[in-house]
C-alpha positions, 0 to 999 in steps of 0.5 A, a space after each residue: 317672635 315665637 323663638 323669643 316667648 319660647 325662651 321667656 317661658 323657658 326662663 320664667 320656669 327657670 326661675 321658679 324651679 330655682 325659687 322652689 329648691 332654695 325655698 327663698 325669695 328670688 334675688 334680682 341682683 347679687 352682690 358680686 353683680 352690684 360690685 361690678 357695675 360702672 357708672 352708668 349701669 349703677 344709675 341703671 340699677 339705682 332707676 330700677 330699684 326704686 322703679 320696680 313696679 314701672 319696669 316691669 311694664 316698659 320697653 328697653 328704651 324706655 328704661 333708657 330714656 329715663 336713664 339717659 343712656 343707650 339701649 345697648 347700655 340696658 342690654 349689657 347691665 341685663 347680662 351683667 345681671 345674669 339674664 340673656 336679656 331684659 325681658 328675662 330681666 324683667 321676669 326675675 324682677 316679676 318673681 321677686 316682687 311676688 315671692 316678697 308678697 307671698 312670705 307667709 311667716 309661722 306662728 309663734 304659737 306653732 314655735 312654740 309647740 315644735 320646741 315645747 315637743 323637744 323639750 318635754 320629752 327630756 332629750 336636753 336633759 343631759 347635754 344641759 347637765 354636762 354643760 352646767 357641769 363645765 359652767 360649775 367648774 370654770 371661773 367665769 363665762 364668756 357669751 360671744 355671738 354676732 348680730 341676734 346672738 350677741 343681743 342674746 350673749 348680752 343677756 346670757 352673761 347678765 343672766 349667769 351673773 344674776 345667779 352668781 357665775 361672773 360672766 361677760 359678752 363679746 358681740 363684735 366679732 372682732 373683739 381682740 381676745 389676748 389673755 389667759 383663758 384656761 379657767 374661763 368657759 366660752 358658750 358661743 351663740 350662733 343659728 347657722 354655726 357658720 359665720 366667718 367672724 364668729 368661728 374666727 372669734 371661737 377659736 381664738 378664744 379655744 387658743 387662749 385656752 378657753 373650754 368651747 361651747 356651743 348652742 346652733 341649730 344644727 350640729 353639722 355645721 363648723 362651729 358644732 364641730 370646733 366644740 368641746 359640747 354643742 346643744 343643737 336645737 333643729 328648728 325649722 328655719 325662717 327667712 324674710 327677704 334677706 334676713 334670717 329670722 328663725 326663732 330664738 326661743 330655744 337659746 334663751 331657754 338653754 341659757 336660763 336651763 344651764 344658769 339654773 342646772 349650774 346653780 343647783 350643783 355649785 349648791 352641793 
């Protein structure tokens, strides 16, 4: 008994140092893991999610009982789940639940003043310039990015046509991109810069001769380096459970900054 509570505590502290250096929500199963459950550890895993509050007071057999299969089943879905036991189980499930209900999201007023405080000291001053400079200079203008980001290449494309730059969006991904772009500038959207599909997507669009471009959070990452011009805006990232949900603010102030930059040099 007292080998047993030593390594609950140990895992429990396990699992709260991983929490604190990855600064997410504890993730009970990973995908790779659900891949790999048969059928009856899926009915397992299917009683779980949905139960979660009762498990973590319940017995092994009692999971078994309600799943209708042997304990001996729970016991290898447990380490199927990379836990030595259902007990730890049971611990990471605890976690879970509570860094889900201790998620504190930031201000929008807080966004706010960290981009204003970039932004007012003029650091965006000339990469904006020499990106509407490239925009002035092409015949048109692809905004391409997935997810939140095609929803803002949407916007940019209406925004840049709005000041006389014929432009389009690509928010799929997969899009087939077969023609001759060498007169056409891409500004690609991306928070992270390394989505699979997305950096797939620029450079089959560098291939068709397309000029690249483009706006992430951060200029070490793989798209930043694929680009002929990056715009990095560095704001604090956020996620909620499993989703990304740092702000956009800064894209949609380039966007609108690059239109209007460009706007004033085609004037000349």
């Amino acid at each position: 008994m007292k080998r047993e509570r030593k390594r609950l505590i140990k895992a429990r502290r396990d699992i709260l140092f991983l929490a604190w250096c990855q600064g997410r929500v504890v993730h009970v199963f990973t995908q790779e893991q659900i891949a790999s459950f048969n059928e009856l550890e899926t009915s397992i895993y299917q009683y779980i999610i949905h139960n979660r509050d009762r498990v973590t007071g319940m017995r092994i057999r009692d999971v078994a009982d309600a799943t209708h299969v042997s304990p001996s089943t729970v016991l290898r879905f447990c380490r199927k789940a990379g836990c030595e036991g259902f007990a730890e189980l049971k611990v990471k499930i605890k976690l879970a639940g509570e860094g889900e209900r201790a998620t504190a999201l930031t201000s929008p007023e807080q966004i706010f003043a960290e981009f204003a405080e970039k932004t007012l000291d003029g650091r965006f001053r000339d990469i904006i310039k020499e990106v509407a400079e490239i925009a002035a200079a092409s015949k048109s203008i692809i905004f391409a990015g997935g997810g939140s980001s095609g929803i803002l290449a949407q916007y940019g494309a209406h925004y840049f046509s709005g000041v006389g730059k014929f432009s389009t969006y690509i928010s799929d991904p997969y899009f087939p991109v077969y023609d001759d772009l060498r007169h056409t500038t891409a500004i690609v959207l991306s928070n992270t810069g390394e989505t699979r599909q997305i950096i797939q997507l620029a450079a089959k669009l560098q291939n068709e001769g397309s000029r690249l471009v483009s706006i992430t959070n951060n200029k070490t990452c793989t798209l930043a380096k694929m680009s002929e011009v990056n715009i990095s805006y560095y704001m604090t990232e956020e996620r909620y459970r499993y989703t990304n949900i740092t702000t956009q603010l800064p894209v949609l102030y380039f966007i609108e900054a690059i239109a209007r930059e460009m706007k004033v040099l085609q004037s000349f």
